[in-house]
C-alpha positions in Angstrom: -86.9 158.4 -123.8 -90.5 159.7 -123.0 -91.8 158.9 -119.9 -95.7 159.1 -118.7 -96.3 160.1 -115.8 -99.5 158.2 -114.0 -100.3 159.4 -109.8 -101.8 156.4 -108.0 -103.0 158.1 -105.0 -100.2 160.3 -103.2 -97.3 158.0 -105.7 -96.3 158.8 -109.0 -95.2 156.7 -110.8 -93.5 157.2 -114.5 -94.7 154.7 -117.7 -92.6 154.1 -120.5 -93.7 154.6 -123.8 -94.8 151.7 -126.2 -91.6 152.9 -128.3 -89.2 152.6 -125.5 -90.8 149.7 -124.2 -90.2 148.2 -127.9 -86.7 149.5 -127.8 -86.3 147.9 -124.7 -88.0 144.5 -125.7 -85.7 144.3 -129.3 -82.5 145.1 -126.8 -83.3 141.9 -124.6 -84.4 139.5 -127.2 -80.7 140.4 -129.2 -78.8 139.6 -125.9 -80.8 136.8 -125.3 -80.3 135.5 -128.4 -75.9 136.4 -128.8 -76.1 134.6 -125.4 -77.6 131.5 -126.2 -74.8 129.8 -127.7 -72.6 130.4 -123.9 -75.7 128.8 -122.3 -75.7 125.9 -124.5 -72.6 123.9 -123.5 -74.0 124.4 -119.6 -77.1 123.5 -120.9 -75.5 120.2 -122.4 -73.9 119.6 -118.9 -76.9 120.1 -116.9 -78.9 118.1 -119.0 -76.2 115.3 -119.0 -75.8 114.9 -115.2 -80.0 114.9 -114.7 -80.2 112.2 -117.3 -77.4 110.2 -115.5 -79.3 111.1 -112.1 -82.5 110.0 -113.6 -80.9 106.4 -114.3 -79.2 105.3 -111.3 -82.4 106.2 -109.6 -84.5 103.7 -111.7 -81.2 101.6 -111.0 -82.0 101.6 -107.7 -85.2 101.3 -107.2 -85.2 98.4 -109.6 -83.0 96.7 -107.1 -84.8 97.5 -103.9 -87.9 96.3 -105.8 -86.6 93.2 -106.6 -85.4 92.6 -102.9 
């Protein structure tokens, strides 16, 4: 891996390459995407106990409006 190193002021600082920063980008999208399918049945969840959430509170305000 080649590194660039950049001084900012009395700090130097190393900057990847566009390779390594390509490398880097391909790596994350690949676990991001073999992932995915353990995030989904959360996902499902999650989006199951908003949506039951979601109803009771018009529930509810449907029956203090009505009061």
């Amino acid at each position: 891996m080649v590194h660039i190193p950049l001084r900012v002021g009395r700090l130097k600082v190393k900057i990847m390459d566009l390779t390594s920063f390509r490398v880097y980008m391909l790596n994350l999208s690949a676990i991001t995407v073999s992932t995915l399918d353990v995030l989904e049945d959360g996902l499902k969840i999650l989006l199951l106990i908003v949506s039951i959430g979601y109803t009771i509170q018009k529930w509810w305000e449907l029956k203090n409006k009505n009061d």
